[in-house]
C-alpha positions as CSV (number, residue, x, y, z in Angstrom):
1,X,116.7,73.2,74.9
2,X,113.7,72.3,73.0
3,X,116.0,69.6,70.9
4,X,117.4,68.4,74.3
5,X,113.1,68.3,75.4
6,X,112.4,66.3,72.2
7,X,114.9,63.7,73.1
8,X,114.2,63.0,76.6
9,X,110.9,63.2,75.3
10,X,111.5,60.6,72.4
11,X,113.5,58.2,75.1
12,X,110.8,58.1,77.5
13,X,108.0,57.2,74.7
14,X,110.2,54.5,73.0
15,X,111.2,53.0,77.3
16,X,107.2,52.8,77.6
17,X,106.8,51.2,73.9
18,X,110.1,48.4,75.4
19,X,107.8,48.0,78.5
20,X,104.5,47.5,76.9
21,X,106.1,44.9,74.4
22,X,107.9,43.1,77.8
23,X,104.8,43.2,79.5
24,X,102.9,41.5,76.2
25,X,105.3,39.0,75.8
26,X,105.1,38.1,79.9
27,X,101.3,37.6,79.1
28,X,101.7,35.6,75.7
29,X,104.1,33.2,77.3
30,X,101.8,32.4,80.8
31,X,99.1,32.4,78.3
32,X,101.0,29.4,75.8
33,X,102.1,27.8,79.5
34,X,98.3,27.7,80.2
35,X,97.2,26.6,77.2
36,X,100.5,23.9,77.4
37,X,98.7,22.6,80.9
38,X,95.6,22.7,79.5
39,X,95.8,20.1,76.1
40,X,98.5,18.4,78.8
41,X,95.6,17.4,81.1
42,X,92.8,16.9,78.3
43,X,95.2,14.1,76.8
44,X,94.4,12.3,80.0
45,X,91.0,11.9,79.1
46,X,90.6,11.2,75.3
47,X,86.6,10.1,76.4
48,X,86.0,13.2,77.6
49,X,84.9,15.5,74.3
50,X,82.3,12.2,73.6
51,X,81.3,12.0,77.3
52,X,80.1,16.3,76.9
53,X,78.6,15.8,74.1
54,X,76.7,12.8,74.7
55,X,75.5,14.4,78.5
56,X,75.0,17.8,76.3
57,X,76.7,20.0,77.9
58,X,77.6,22.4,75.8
59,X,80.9,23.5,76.7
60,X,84.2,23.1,75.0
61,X,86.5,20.2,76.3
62,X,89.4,22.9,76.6
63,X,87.3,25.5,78.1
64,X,85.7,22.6,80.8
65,X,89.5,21.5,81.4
66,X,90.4,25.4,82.1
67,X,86.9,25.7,84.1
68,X,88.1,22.5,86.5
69,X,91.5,23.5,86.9
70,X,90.7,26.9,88.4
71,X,87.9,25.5,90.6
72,X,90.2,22.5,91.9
73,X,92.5,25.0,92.4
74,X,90.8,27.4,94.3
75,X,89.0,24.3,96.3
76,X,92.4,23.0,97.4
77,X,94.1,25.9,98.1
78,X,91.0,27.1,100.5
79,X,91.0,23.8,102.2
80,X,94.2,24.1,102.5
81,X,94.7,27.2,104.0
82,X,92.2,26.8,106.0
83,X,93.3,23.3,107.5
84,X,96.1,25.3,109.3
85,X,94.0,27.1,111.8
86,X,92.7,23.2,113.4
87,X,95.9,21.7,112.8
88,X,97.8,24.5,114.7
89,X,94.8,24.4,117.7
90,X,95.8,20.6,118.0
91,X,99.1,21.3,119.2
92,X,101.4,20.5,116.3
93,X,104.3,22.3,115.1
94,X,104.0,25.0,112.6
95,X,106.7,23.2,110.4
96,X,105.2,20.1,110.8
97,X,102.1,21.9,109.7
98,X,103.8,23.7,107.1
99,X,105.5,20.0,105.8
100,X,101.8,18.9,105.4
101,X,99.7,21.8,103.8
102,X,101.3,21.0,100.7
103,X,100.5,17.6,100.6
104,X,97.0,18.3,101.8
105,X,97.0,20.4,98.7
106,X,97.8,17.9,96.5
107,X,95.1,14.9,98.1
108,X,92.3,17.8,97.9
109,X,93.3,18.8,94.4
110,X,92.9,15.1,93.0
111,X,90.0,14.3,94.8
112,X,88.3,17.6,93.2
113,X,89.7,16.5,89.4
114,X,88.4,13.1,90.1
115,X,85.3,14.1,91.0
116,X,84.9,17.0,88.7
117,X,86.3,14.7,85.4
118,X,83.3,12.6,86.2
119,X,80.3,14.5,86.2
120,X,80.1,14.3,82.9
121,X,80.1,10.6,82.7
122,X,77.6,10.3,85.7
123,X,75.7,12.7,83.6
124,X,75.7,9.9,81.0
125,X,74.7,7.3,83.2
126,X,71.7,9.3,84.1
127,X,70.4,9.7,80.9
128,X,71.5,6.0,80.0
129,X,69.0,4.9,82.8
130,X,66.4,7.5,81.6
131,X,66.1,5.9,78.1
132,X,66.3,2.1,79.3
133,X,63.2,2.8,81.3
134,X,60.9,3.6,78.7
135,X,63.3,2.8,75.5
136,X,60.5,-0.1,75.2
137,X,57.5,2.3,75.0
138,X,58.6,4.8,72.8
139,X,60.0,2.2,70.4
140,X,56.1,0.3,70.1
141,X,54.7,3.6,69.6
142,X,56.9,3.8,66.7
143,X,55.8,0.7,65.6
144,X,52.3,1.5,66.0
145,X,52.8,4.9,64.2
146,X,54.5,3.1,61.3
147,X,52.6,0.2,61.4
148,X,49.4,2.4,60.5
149,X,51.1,4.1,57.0
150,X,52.6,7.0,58.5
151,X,56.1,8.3,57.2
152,X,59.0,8.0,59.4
153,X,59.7,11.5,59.9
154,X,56.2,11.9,60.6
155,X,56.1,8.5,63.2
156,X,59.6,9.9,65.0
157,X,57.6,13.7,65.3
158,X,54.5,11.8,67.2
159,X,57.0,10.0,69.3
160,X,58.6,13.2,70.0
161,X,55.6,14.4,71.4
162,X,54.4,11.6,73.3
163,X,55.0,11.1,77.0
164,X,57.8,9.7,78.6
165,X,61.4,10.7,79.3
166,X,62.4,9.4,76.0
167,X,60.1,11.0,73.7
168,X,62.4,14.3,74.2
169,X,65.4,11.7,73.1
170,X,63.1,11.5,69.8
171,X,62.7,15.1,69.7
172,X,66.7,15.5,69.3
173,X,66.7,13.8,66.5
174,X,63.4,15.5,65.3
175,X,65.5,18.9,65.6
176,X,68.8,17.6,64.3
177,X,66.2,16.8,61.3
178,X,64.8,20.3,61.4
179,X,68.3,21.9,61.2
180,X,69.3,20.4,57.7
181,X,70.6,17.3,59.0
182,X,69.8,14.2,56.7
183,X,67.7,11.6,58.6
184,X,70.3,8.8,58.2
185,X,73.2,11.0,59.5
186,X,70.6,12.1,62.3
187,X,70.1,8.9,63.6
188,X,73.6,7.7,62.8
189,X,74.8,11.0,65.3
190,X,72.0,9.9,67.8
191,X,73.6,6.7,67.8
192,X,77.0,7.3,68.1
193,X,76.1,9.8,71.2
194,X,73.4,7.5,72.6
195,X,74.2,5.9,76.4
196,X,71.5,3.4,75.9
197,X,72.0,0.2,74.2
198,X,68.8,-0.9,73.3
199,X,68.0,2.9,72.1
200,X,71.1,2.3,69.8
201,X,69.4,-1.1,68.5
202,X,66.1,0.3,67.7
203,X,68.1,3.2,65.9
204,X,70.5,0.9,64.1
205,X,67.4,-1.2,63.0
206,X,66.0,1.9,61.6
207,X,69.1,3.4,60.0
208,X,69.8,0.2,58.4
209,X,66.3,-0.8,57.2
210,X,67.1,3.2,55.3
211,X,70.1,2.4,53.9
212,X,69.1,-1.1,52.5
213,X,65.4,0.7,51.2
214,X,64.1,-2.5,53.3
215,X,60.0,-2.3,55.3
216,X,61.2,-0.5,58.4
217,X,58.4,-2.1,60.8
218,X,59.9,-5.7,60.2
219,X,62.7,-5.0,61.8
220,X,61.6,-3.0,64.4
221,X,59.7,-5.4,65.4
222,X,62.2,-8.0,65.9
223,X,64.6,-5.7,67.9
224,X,61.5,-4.4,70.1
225,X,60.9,-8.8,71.1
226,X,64.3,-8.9,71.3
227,X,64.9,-5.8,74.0
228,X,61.7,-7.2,75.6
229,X,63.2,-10.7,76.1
230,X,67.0,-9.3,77.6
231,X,65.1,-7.4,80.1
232,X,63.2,-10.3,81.1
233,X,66.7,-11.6,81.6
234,X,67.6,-9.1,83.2
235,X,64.6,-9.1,86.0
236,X,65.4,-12.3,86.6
237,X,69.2,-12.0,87.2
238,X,68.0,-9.1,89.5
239,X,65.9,-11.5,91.3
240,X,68.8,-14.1,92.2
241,X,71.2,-11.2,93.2
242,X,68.4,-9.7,95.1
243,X,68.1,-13.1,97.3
244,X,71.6,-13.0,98.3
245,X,72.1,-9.7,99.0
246,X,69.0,-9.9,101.2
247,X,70.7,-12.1,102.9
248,X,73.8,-10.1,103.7
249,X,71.2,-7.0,104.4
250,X,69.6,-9.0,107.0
251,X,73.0,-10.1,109.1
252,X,74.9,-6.7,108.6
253,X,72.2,-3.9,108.9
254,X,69.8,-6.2,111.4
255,X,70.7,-9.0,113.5
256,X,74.5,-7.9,114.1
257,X,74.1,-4.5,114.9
258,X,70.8,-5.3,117.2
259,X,72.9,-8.2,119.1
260,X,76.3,-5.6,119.4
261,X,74.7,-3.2,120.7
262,X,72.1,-6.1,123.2
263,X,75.5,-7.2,124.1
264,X,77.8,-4.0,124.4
265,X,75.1,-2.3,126.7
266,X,75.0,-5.7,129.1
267,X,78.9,-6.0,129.3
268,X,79.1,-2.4,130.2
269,X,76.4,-2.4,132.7
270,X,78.4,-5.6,134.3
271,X,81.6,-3.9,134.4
272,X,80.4,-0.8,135.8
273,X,81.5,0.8,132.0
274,X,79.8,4.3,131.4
275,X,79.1,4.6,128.1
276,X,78.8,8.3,127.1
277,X,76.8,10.5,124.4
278,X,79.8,10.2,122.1
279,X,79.7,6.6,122.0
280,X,75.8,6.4,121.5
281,X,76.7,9.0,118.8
282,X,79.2,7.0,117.0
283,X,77.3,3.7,117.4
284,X,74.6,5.4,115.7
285,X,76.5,6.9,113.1
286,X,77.7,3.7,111.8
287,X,74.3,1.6,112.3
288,X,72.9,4.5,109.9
289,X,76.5,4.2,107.5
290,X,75.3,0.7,106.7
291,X,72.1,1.7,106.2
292,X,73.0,4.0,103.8
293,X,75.6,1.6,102.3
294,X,72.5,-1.1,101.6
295,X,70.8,1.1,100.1
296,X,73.0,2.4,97.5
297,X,74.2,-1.8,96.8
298,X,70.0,-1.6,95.7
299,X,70.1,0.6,93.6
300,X,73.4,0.2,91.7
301,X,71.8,-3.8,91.0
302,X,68.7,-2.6,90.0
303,X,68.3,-2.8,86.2
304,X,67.0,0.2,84.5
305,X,63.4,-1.7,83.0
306,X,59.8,-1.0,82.8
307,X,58.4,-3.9,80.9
């Protein structure tokens, strides 16, 4: 009896030991699938390891792919879901409705990846603008610095610490310094990562005048007149489309919607038309649409200066 105990006993420990190892190799095989999908989708965007680090955000391009495809998925499959419940009050068929959940899915799910596969580049263009601003102050404060004998670790610290927005642009390179970093691979990193072109020039001027052992303040100078006379260029290119898109403003947002609506409300009131609140609402809406469209168009074409 006890033998015949020891071998039930024996069968049962070694069917748990099949199922554990079953179960592990279930979850090793999702987990390779997953992993599979993952470097799948990151393929689609080779910018997107230099678009993290240059918006530093410090997150792993695998580990941001994973992070998006969870949230997309979530997003669309809640929209989705929920999307029944209207569509089902509006009288259509439940396998018509069922015919267009997935595809509702699918639209909801790229719009999210779309959107999500971009912050990091809008991210960019935020601190792009940021630098151009006051790129042209922090670089003569450089100048001054080095101009009066200091060192240029010493110069890049006082810029650093200065004010601005792009003294704490300084002060990554400052602590990439710090860290053991040597100051032409510092700047050559700052560079590479940089989303503002003139801030690359003035760095490049720098990092070359290291490498070649040439006076620094020489050729800083010359790319500081130089950035000083493309943003002229750039005002004044501003200026002409400015004019014309005036222009447009003025018979889109103003006179057109003033006259259509002058002339809607008379030819209603001659045909006897009764124009509801949902009309006045809609009218409104889109009056406000343009507006808002203007508005945006203005500050896409302004250039990102401060002479």
């Amino acid at each position: 009896m006890q033998g015949r105990r020891r071998s039930l006993h024996s069968e049962r420990v070694g069917t748990r030991r099949t199922a554990t190892i079953t179960v592990a190799k279930i979850k090793l095989n999702k987990f390779k699938k997953m992993v599979d999908i993952i470097h799948a989708v990151y393929r689609q965007f080779p910018s997107l390891k230099h678009d993290l680090l240059a918006a530093h955000m410090d997150v792993a391009p695998e580990d941001y792919v994973k992070r998006t495809l969870r949230s997309c998925v979530f997003y669309a499959s809640s929209f989705a879901i929920l999307s029944f419940f209207p569509l089902a009050k509006a009288g259509f068929a439940i396998p018509l409705i069922i015919f267009f959940l997935p595809i509702i899915f699918v639209v909801i799910f790229t719009f999210m990846m779309t959107l999500q596969f971009n912050i990091p580049r809008a991210v960019v263009r935020s601190r792009g603008h940021e630098i151009d601003n006051e790129v042209l102050f922090a670089g003569r404060f450089l100048l001054i610095k080095l101009s009066s004998g200091k060192p240029l670790f010493n110069a890049l610290i006082d810029t650093s610490q200065s004010y601005g927005v792009a003294a704490k642009y300084f002060k990554e390179i400052v602590d990439d310094i710090n860290f053991g970093t040597p100051i032409e691979v510092a700047l050559n990193n700052a560079m590479e990562l940089s989303p503002s072109k003139y801030f690359k020039k003035i760095l490049f001027q720098i990092n070359n005048a290291l490498k070649v052992g040439i006076d620094i303040t020489q050729n800083l100078e010359i790319v500081i007149q130089e950035i000083e006379n493309e943003q002229a260029l750039e005002i004044e290119r501003y200026a002409k489309k400015l004019s014309s898109i005036a222009l447009f403003y003025m018979l889109g947002a103003i006179v057109i919607p003033s006259l259509g609506m002058t002339i809607f409300v008379v030819v209603a009131s001659m045909l006897s038309f009764k124009i509801s609140l949902p009309v006045y609402i809609i009218m409104i809406t889109f009056i406000i649409g343009i507006q808002l469209f203007f508005i945006s168009v203005f500050r896409q074409i302004r250039p990102s200066v401060n002479v």
